[in-house]
C-alpha positions in Angstrom: 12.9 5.0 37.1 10.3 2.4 35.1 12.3 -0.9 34.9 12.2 -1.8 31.0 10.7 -4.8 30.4 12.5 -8.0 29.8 11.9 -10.9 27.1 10.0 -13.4 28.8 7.9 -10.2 30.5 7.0 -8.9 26.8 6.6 -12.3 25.3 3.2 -12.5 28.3 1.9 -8.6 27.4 2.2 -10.2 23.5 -0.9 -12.6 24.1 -3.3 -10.0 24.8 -2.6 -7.8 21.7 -3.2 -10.4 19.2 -6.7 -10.0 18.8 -6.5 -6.2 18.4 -3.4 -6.2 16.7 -5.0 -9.2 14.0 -8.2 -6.8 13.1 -5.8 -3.8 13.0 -3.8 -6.2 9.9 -7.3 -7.3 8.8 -8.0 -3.4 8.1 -5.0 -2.8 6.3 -4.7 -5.5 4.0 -8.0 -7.2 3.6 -6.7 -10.5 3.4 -7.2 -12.8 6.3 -4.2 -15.0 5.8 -1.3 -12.5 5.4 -2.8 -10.8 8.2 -2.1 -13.7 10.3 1.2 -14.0 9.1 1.6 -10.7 9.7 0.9 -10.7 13.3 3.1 -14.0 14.0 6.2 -11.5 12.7 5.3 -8.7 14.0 5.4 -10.7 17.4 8.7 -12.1 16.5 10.0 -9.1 15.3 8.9 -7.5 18.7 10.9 -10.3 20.6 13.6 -9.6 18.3 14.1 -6.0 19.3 12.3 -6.3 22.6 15.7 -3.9 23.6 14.2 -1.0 22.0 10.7 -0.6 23.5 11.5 1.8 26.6 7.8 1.4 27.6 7.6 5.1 26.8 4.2 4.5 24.4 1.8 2.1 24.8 3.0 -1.5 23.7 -0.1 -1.7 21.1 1.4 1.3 19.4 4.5 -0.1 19.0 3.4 -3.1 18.3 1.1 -1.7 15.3 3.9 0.4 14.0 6.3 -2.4 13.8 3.4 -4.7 11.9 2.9 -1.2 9.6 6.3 -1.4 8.9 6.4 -5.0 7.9 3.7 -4.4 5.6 5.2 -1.8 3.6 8.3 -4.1 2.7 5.8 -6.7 1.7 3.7 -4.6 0.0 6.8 -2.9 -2.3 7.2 -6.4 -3.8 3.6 -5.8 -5.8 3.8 -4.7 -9.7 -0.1 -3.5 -9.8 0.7 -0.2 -7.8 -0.2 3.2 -9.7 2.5 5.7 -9.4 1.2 8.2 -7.6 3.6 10.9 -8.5 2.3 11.0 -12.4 -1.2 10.8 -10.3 -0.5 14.5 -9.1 0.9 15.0 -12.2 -2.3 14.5 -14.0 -4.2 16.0 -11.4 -1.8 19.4 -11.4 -2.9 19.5 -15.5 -5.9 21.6 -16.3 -7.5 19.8 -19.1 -7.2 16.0 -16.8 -10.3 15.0 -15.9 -12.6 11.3 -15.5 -16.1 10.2 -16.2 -17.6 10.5 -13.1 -20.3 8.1 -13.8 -18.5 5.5 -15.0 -15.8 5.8 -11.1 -19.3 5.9 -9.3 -20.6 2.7 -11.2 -17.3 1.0 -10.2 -17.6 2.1 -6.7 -21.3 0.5 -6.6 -19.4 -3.1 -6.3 -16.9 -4.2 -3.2 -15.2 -5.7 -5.4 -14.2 -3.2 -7.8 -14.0 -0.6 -5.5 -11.1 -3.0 -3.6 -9.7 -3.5 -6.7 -9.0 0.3 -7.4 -8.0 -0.1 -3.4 -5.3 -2.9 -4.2 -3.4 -0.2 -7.0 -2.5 2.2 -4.2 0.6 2.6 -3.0 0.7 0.9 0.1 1.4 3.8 2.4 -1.6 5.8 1.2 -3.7 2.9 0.7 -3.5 2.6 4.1 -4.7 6.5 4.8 -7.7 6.1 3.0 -8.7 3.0 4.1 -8.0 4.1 8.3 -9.8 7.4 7.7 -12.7 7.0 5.3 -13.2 3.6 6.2 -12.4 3.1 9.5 -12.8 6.9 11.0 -9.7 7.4 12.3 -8.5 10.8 12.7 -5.2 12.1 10.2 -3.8 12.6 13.8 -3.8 9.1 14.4 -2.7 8.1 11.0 0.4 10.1 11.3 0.9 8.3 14.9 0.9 4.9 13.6 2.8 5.7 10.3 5.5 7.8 12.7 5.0 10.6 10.1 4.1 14.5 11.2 0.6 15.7 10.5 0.9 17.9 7.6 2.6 14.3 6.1 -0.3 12.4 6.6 -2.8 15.2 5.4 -0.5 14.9 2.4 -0.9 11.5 1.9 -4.7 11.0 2.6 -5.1 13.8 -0.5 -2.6 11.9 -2.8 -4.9 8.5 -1.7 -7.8 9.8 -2.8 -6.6 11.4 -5.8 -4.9 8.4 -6.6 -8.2 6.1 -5.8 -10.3 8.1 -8.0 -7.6 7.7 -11.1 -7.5 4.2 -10.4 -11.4 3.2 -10.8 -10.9 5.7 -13.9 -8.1 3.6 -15.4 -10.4 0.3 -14.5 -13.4 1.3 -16.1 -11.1 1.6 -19.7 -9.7 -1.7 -18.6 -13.1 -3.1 -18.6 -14.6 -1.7 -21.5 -11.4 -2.9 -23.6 -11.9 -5.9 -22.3 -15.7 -6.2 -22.8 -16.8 -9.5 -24.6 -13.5 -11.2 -23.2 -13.9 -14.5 -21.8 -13.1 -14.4 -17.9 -11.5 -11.7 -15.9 -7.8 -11.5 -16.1 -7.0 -12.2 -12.3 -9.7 -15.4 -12.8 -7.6 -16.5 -16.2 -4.4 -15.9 -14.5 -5.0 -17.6 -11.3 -5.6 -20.8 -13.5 -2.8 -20.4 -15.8 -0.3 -22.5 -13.6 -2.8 -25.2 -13.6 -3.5 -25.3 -17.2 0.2 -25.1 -17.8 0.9 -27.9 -16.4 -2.5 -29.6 -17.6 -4.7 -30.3 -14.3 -7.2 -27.8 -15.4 -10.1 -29.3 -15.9 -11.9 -29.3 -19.3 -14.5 -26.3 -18.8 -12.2 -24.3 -16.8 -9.3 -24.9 -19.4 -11.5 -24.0 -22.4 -12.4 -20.6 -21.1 -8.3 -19.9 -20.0 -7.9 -20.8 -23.7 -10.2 -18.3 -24.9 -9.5 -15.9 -22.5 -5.5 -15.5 -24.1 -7.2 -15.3 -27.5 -8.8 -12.4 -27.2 -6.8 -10.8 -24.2 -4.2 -8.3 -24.9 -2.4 -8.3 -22.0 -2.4 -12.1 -20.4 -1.0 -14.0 -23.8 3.0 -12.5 -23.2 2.5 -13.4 -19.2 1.4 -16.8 -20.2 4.5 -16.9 -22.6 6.7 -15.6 -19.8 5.4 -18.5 -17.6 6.3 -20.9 -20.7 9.8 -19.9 -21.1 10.6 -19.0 -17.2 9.5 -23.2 -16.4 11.4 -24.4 -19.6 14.7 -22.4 -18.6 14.4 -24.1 -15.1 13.8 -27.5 -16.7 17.0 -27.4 -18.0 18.7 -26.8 -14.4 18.1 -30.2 -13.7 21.6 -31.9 -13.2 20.9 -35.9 -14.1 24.3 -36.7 -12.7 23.4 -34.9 -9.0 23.4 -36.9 -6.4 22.2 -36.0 -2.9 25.1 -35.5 -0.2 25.8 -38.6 2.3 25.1 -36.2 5.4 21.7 -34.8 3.8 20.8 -38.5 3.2 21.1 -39.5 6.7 18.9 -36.9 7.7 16.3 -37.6 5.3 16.1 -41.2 5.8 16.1 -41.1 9.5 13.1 -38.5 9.7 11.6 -41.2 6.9 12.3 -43.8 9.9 10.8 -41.8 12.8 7.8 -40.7 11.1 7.0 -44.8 10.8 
């Protein structure tokens, strides 16, 4: 009988997977940094459960479908995602079609093609990015996402589908958008700043005319307004910090002297 593995025994085998496991998150999100993060839980979640591996599959497998699973509940949290359903819908209707040119122009540029990547559900984002970027097989796919094959087939179709909808829907994005100052993303990764009025001048004078002309950044940027004025007015003058939580605070004041 193989003796399972104990914690301190998984916890070495972890050290050798991290490099493998890191480009596997790499792939899958394109983003260095939550890629690292996601590895660092994966492990822990690995340690966490280290009951459940049997050692019947490889411990990279298991390892990759418990950082795939991670992903998924972090990547349900985003509001860009397409629905894919009304995707298939459009694609089941006869008279649904797209401007070929203008999906190939957008695919010409990394960054709009990952841009059309990012409003993908994350399951089948992941399909299309293993097997027509990376060359996997749908065999594979449907190893790593524990699904069955016909599943995966599924989902690879709907990614596509769903990818080429996507650059569609970006290309009338742009061309509504065409004469606006800045990007959204580039407007709306300063508007913290510029609420709060670090910006500095240049950078603050395009944000401005940027929500002039924008029609969709304006109510975020009013959203942002109210949301920090609402929590404003949480602020208790009368509170006053616990004795116990005091302590604390001043002696880690005192040791860090």
């Amino acid at each position: 009988m193989t003796e399972r593995p104990t914690v301190s025994g998984l916890s070495d085998d972890l050290g050798e997977h991290s490099g493998p496991l890191y480009r596997f998150a790499l792939t899958i999100t394109r983003d260095p940094h939550l890629a690292a993060d996601l590895v660092q839980d994966t492990f822990l979640r690995a340690l966490e459960r280290s009951d459940q591996y049997q050692g019947e599959a490889p411990l990279r497998a298991w390892l990759r479908q418990i950082l795939h699973n991670l992903a998924i509940d972090r990547a349900r949290r985003a509001a860009r995602e397409i629905v894919v359903e009304d995707v298939e819908a459009n694609w089941h209707d006869d008279a649904y079609t797209v401007d070929p040119a203008a999906v190939a122009q957008r695919t010409l540029t990394r960054e709009e093609l990952e841009d059309g990547l990012a409003r993908l559900p994350f399951i089948y984002r992941v399909v299309v990015i293993l097997h027509d970027v990376e060359g996997w097989t749908v065999r594979q796919i449907a190893e790593v996402q524990d699904i069955s094959l016909p599943a995966a087939k599924q989902r690879l179709r709907r990614g596509r589908m769903s990818l080429v909808s996507a650059l569609a829907e970006g290309h009338e994005r742009r061309r509504h958008l065409e004469g606006v100052p800045m990007r959204c993303w580039d407007a709306r990764q300063h508007v913290s700043d510029y609420l709060d009025g670090i910006l500095d001048e240049a950078t603050a004078h395009l944000v401005e005319a940027h929500l002039e002309v924008c029609p969709t950044c304006p109510p975020l940027y009013a959203a942002l307004v109210g949301a920090q004025q609402r929590l404003g007015a949480l602020r208790d003058p009368d509170a006053v910090i616990p004795p116990q939580l005091e302590q604390r605070i001043q002696s880690l004041l005192g040791a860090g002297r």
